[in-house]
TORMI-424002 format. One line per 8 residues: number of its first residue (from 1); for each residue x, y negated, z negated of C-alpha. Coordinates in steps of 0.25 Angstrom, whole numbers, plus 5000, padded with zeros to 4 digits. Example, Ala and Ser with C-alpha at 12.3 -4.5 7.8 and 13.67 -1.06 7.14 Angstrom:
1 = 5049 5018 4969; 5055 5004 4971
END
This chain:
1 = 5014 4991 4994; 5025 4986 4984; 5026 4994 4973; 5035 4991 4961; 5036 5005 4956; 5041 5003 4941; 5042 4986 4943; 5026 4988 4944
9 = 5026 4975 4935; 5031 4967 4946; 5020 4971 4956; 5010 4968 4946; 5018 4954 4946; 5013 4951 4960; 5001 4956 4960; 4990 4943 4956
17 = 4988 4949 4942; 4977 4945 4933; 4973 4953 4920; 4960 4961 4921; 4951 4948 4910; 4957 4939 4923; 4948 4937 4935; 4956 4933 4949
25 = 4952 4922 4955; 4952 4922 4970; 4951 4912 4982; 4945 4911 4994; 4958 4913 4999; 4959 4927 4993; 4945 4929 5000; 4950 4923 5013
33 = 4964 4933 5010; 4957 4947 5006; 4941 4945 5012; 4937 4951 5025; 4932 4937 5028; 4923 4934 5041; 4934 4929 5047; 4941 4942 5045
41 = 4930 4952 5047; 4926 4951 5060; 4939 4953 5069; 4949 4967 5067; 4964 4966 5068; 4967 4976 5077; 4982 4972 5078; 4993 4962 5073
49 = 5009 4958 5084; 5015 4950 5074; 5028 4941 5080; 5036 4935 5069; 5049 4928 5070; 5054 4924 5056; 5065 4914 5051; 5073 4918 5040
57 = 5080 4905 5039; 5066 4899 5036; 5059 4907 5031; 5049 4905 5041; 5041 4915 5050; 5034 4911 5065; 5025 4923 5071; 5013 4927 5080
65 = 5002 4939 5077; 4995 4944 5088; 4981 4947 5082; 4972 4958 5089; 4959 4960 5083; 4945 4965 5087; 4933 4959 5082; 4923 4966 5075
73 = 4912 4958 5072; 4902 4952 5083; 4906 4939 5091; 4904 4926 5084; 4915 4926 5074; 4925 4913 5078; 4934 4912 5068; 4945 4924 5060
81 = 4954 4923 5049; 4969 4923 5049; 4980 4924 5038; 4993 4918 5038; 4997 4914 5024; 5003 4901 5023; 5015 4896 5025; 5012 4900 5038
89 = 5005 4894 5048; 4998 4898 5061; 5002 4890 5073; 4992 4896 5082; 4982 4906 5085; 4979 4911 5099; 4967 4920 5105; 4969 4923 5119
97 = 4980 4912 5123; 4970 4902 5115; 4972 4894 5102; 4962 4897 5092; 4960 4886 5080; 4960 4888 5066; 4961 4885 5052; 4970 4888 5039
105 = 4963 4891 5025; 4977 4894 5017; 4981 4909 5021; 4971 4909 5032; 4968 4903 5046; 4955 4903 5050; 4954 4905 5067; 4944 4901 5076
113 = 4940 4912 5086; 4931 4912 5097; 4918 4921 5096; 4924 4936 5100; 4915 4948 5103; 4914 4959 5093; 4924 4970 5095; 4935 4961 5106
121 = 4948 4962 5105; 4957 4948 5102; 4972 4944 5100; 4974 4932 5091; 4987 4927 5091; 4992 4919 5079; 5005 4912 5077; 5012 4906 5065
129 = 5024 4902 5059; 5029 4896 5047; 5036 4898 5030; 5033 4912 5027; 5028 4916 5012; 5040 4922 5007; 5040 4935 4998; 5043 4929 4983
137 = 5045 4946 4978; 5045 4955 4991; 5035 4963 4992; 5028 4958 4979; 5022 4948 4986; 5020 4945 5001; 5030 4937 5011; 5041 4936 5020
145 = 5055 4940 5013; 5066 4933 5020; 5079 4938 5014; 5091 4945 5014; 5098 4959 5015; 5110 4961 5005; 5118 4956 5016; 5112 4942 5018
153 = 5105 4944 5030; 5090 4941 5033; 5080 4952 5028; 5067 4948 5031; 5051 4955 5028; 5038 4953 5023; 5028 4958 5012; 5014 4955 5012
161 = 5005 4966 5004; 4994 4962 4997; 4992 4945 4991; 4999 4939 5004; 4997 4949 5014; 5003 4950 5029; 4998 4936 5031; 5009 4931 5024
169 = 5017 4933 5038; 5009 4934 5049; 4994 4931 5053; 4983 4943 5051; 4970 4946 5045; 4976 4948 5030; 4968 4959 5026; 4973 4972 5025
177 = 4957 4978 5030; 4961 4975 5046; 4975 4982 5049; 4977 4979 5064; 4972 4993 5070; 4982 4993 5081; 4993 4988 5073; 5006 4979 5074
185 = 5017 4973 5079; 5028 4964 5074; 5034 4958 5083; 5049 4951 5075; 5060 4940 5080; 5071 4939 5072; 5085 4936 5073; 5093 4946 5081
193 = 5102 4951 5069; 5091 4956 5063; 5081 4968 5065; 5066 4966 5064; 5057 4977 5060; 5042 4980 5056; 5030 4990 5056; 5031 5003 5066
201 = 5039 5003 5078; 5049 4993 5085; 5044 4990 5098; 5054 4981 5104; 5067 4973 5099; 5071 4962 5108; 5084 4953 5108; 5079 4938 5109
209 = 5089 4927 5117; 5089 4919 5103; 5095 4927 5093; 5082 4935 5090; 5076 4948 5092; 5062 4954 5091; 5058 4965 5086; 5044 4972 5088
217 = 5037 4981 5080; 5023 4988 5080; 5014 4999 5073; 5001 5004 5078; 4993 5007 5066; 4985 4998 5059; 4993 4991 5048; 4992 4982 5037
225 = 4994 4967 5039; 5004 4970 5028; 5012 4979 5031; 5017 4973 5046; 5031 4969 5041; 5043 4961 5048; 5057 4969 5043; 5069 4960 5047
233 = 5082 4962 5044; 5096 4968 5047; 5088 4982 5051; 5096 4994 5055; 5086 5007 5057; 5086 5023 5059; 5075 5032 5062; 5071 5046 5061
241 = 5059 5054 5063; 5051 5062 5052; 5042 5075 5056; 5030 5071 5047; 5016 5077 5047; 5011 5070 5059; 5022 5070 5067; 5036 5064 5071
249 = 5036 5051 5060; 5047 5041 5066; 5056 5035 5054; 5064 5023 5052; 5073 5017 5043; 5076 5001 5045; 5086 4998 5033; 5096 4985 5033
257 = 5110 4989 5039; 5117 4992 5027; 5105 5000 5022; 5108 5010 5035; 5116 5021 5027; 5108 5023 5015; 5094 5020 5022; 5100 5033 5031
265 = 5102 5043 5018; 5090 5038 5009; 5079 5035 5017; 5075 5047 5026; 5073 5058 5014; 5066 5046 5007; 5056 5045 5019; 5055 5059 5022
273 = 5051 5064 5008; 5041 5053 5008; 5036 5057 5021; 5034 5071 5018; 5027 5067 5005; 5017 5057 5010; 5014 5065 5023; 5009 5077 5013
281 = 5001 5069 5003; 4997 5058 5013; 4997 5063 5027; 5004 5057 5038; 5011 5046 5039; 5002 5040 5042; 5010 5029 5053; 5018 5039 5064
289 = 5016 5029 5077; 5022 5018 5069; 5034 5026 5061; 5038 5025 5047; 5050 5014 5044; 5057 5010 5030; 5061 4997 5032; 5073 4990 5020
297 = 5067 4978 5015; 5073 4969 5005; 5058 4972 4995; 5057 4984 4989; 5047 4990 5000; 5032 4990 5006; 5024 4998 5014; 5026 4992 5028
305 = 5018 5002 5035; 5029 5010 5046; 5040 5001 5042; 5039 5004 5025; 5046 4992 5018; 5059 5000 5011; 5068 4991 4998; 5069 5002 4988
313 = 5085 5003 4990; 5086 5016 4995; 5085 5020 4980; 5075 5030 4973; 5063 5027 4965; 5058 5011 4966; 5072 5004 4968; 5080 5014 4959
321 = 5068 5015 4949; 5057 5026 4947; 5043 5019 4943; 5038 5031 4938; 5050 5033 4926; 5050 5047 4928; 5061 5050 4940; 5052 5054 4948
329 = 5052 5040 4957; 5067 5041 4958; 5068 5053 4968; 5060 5044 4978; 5059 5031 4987; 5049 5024 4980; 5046 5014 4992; 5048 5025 5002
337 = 5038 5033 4996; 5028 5022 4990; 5030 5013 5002; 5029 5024 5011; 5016 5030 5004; 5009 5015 5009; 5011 5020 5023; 4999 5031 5020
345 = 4991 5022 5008; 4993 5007 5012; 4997 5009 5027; 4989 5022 5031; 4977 5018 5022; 4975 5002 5019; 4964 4996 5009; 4957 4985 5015
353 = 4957 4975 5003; 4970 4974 4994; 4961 4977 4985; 4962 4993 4986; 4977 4990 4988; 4976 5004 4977; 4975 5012 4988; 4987 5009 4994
361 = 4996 5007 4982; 4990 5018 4974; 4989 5029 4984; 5004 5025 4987; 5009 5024 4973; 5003 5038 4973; 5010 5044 4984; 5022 5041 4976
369 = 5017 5052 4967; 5012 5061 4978; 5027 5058 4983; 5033 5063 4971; 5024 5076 4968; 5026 5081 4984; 5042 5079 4980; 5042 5082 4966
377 = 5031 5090 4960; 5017 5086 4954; 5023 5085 4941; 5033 5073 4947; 5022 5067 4953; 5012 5068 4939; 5025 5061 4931; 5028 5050 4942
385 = 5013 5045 4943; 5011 5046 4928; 5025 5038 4928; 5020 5026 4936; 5009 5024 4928; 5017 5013 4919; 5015 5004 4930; 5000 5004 4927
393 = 4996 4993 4920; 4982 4992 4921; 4980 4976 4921; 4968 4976 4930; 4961 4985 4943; 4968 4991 4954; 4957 4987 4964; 4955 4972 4963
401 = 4945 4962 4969; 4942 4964 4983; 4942 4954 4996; 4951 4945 4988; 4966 4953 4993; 4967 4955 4978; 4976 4966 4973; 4973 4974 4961
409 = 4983 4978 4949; 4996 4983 4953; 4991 4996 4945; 4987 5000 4960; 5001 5006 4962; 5002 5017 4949; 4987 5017 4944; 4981 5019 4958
417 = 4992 5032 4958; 4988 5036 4946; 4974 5037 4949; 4976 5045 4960; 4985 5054 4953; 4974 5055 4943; 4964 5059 4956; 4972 5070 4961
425 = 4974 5077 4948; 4961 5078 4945; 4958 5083 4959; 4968 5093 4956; 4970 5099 4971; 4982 5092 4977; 4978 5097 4990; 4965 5088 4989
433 = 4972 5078 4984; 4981 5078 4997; 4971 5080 5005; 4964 5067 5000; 4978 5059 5000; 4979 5062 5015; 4966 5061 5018; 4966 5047 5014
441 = 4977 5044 5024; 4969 5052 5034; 4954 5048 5032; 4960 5031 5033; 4970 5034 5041; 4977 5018 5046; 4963 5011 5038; 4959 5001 5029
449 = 4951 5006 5017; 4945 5003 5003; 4947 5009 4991; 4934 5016 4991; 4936 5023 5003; 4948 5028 4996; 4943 5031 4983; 4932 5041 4991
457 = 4939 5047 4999; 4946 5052 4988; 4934 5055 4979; 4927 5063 4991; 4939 5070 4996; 4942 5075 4981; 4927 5078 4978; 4925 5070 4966
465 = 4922 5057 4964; 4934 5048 4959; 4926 5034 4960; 4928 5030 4946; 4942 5036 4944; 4944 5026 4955; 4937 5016 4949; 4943 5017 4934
473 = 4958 5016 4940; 4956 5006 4951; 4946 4997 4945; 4946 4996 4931; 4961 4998 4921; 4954 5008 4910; 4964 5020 4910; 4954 5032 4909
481 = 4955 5038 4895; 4953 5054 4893; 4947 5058 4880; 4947 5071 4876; 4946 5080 4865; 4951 5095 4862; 4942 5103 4854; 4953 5115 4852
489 = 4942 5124 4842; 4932 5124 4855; 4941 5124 4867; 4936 5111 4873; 4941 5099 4877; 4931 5085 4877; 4936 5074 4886; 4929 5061 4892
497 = 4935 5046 4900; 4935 5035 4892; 4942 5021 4897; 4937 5023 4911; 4927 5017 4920; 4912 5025 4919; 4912 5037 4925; 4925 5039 4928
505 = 4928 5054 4930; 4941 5057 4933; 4942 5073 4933; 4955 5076 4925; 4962 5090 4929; 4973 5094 4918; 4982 5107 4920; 4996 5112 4919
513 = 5002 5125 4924; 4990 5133 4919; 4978 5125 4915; 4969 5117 4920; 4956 5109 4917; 4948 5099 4924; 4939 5090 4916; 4932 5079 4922
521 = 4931 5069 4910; 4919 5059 4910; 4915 5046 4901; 4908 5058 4892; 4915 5068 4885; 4915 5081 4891; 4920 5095 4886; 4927 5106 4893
529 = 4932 5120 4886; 4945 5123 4887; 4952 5136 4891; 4966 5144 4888; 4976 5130 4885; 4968 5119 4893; 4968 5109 4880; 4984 5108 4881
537 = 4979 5102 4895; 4973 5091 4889; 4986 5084 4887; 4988 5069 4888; 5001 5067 4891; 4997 5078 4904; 4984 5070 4907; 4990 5058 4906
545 = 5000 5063 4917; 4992 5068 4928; 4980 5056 4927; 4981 5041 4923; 4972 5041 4911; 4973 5040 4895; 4969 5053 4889; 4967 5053 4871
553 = 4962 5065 4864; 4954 5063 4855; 4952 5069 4843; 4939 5076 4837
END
């Protein structure tokens, strides 16, 4: 998703905010928006061929969506819910050749359907036109952005993460649980002097007789409503092909004309060390048959599944800056890599309620550090996760109210890193640690899944139980203290949480280059002895480096 880096304050601008003593109020329109409703539950989107035809001149967007969907429920069920989010309108919505009737509620049309057997097969074709939301702050918040390249010439996209979602531009079931199984196409017209491209592969480009031309694009994976996205613009392209672990990975670049020569000399080694460092933490790239694309946007960037949204000005760090403030975050991409790392959490593996959103920002935000250690060395990685950390502010939980399409704080970016930072030193094998990275990507490969599902696989492929470490950094924002005290007459060292949901037990594994110790503090105080120099390891400044928690000695 977007992701400010060190401008974290902005994303926390556009995220509904409201102080942790404040209870959100929500609508039956946020029901109707992020509730499997019964009007939702009973059909599956199996796949979405989107035609769209914009107006830059004004501002106005006129479409189809071919819906194919297999119900799941028994016969009986007569009537489905759309979303299309006004201004724009339906004109009319066809099942078989046949004109079906139905009604608006603000963002959603309610369509009447003849009874349907349990497990058929149907195409439901919707079209609509009309004033398209605009983007105020692309890709803060959701909409068309209709503007212009350095040259005056039209630049036209779409973001719709998250609040407004996909249906701020095109008709779907808006809910990121049913991605169509069998994928999508785009179907674009546009005028002929400009080039139109979206997610996967072109299929076709054809020269109309009235001055336009239509582009056709594709994926076959399942995708999120999301992340199907129109690009169109003074496009030029090139190609390559990258050896990865599963096998010949095709690569392209679409950049605006003038963007050719330095898009040519920056962006392959950018894409290549990315590449190498997510397929060996992560697994494969996890999209082959639909190709990995950057495409220039005139936003900083998102994680447009096969074609990755690219604005970074072919600079290092975010836009010239390193979020981390230690210089680490300067001798990378930062929206190749993080947009990228979306393509395995986000893209490969999608939570079903924006709700866990964590799991995608989190576990992306972290592959900027798994990114760094793979290039750099552990002890770059340690000092760029502790380095982010200032974007933490801790004003309410990272998992919010669920079925409402809420989204919790914007602390899902760093602290959801940091906590899993925290998990693998404590687990202490990096071969485990990557085992379980890619295992994730491999156990829900191309599915939707809830944070619980995460949070134990995790917990039974690392044989412990991390349930309330989970708990104590998603749900609540107590910063775990760790007391201890250093009795240097006997050799021991006592130690307990404090400032920490009950029963947290997050193990804590201190070491340098020859000593190590793992304690596994609880609500109680504990006592360990200590051997040869292992009190030096009781360092805060140290402790405070590897794991996201306070730690205070305290004195006898």
């Amino acid at each position: 998703m977007k992701y400010l880096g060190i401008l974290m304050i902005c994303l926390y601008g556009t995220i509904s905010c409201y102080g942790q003593n404040k209870v959100k109020v929500y609508t039956h329109a946020d029901t109707l928006r992020g509730k499997i409703t019964a009007e939702r539950a009973w059909w599956d989107v199996l796949r979405y061929d989107i035609t769209l035809k914009p107006d830059y001149t004004s501002k106005t967007i006129a479409g189809s969506d071919l819906i194919t969907y297999r119900t799941t429920a028994a016969n009986g069920q007569t009537q489905l819910q759309l979303d299309l989010r006004a201004p724009l309108t339906i004109d009319s919505i066809l099942l078989k050749g046949k004109a079906l009737t139905y009604s608006q509620e603000g963002n959603v049309w309610h369509v009447k359907v003849p009874s349907q057997q349990k497990s058929t097969v149907h195409e439901l074709n919707v079209f609509y036109h009309g004033k398209v939301h605009e983007a105020v702050k692309a890709p803060w918040d959701g909409g068309f952005t209709f503007t212009t390249d350095s040259l005056g010439r039209p630049w036209m996209t779409v973001t719709c993460q998250g609040e407004m979602g996909a249906s701020v531009w095109y008709p779907c079931k808006d809910h990121q649980s049913d991605e169509p199984d069998y994928g999508a196409s785009l179907t674009m017209i546009v005028p002929d002097t400009l080039v139109a491209v979206a997610n996967g592969r072109l299929q076709y480009k054809k020269k109309n007789n009235d001055g336009t031309a239509t582009y056709k694009w594709a994926v076959v994976n399942p995708i999120s409503n999301y992340c199907i996205i129109p690009y169109i613009g003074k496009y030029v392209n090139f190609n390559e092909v990258y050896d990865g672990e599963k096998g010949k990975l095709d690569l392209g670049y679409w950049v605006l004309d003038y963007n050719l020569a330095k898009a040519k000399a920056y962006m392959p080694n950018e894409v290549h060390q990315m590449l190498k460092a997510f397929e060996y933490w992560m697994g494969p790239y996890p999209f082959y048959e639909d190709s990995y694309k950057l495409v220039d946007v005139p936003h900083t960037g998102m994680e447009h599944q096969s074609a990755v949204a690219y604005g970074n000005h072919y600079k290092p760090g975010y836009r010239g800056r390193d979020g981390s403030g230690t210089g680490w975050g300067m001798k990378w991409d930062f929206i190749i890599v993080h947009e990228s790392g979306h393509e395995w959490f986000g893209n490969n593996i999608t939570t079903k309620d924006l709700a866990d959103m964590w799991v995608h920002e989190g576990f992306t935000n972290y592959s900027e550090t798994l990114y760094t250690g793979y290039r750099f060395g552990e002890d770059a990685a340690d000092a760029y996760n502790a380095g982010i950390r200032k974007g933490i502010k801790n004003d309410r939980p990272i998992i919010p109210d669920y079925d409402v399409n809420a989204q919790g704080s914007g602390d899902m970016y760093t602290k959801g890193s940091n906590m899993l930072h925290a998990i693998r030193h404590s687990i202490d094998n990096d071969t485990l640690f990557r085992q379980i990275i890619r295992g994730l990507n491999k156990t829900f490969y191309h599915q939707t899944v809830t944070t619980k599902q995460i949070e134990s696989y995790v917990s039974k492929q690392a044989g412990y139980d991390y349930n309330k470490v989970f708990d104590q950094y998603l749900r609540t924002i107590q910063i775990p203290k760790l007391e201890y005290k250093l009795d240097t007459v006997q050799q021991t060292v006592a130690y307990r949480w404090t400032s920490c949901v009950k029963g947290f037990n997050l193990p804590l594994v201190l070491k340098n280059t020859s000593d190590r110790i793992k304690i596994y503090p609880s609500e109680q105080w504990n006592t360990t002895k200590l051997k040869g120099n292992e009190a030096a390891l009781f360092n805060p400044a140290q402790v405070i480096s590897m794991y996201y928690i306070s730690v205070e000695e305290v004195k006898p």
